[in-house]
N, C-alpha and C positions, 0 to 999 in steps of 0.2 A: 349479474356479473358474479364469476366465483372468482375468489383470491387464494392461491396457497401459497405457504410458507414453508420450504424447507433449508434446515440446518445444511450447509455445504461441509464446512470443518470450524471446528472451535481449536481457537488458538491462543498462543500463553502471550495477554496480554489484551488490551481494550485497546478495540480499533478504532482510531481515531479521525483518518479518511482515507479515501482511496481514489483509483484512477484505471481506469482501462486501457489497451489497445487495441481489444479486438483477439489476442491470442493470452495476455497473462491481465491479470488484476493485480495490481499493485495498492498493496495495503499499507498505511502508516498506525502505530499505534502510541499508546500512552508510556510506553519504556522508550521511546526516539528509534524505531527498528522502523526498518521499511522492507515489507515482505514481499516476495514475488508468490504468486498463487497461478501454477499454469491450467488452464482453463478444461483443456484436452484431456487430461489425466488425474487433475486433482493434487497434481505433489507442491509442497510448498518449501521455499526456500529463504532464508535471512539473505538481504542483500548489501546493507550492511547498518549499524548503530550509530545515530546520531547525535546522542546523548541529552537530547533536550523532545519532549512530546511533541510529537505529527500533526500538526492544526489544519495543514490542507497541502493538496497534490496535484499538479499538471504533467500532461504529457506534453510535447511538441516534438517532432523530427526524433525520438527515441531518447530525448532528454526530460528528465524526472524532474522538473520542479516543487522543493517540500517546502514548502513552510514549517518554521519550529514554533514553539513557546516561546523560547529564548530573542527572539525577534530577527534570527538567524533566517535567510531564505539559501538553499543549497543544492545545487545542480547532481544529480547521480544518472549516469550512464549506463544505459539502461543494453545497449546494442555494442 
């Protein structure tokens, strides 16, 4: 079996989790930002600052469930 690794983009901040849907990756990181990463093209965008760190991420029906640090769980709309 081979395995490679390659670097997509480095971004200002430790990613903390993310989420698919098939068209963008959806990153959370260690500053409370949740980035959009579109897949097709590579351009990444802040979608917006949460202010507490990214512990984890769902999709369902184009709603972004994050979980915080803070113990916050917050819905972002994604579509």
């Amino acid at each position: 079996m081979s395995v490679t690794a390659t670097t997509v983009k480095v971004l200002d901040g430790k990613v903390t989790a993310s989420e698919t849907d098939g068209t963008y990756v959806y990153l959370g990181n260690n500053k409370g930002e949740v980035l959009r990463y579109t897949i097709a093209d590579g351009t990444v965008e802040t979608l917006v600052s949460l202010g507490s760190r990214v512990k984890s991420m769902s999709i369902y029906s184009g709603v972004l469930y994050v979980g915080l640090a803070n113990g916050e769980l917050v819905t972002v709309t994604t579509s």
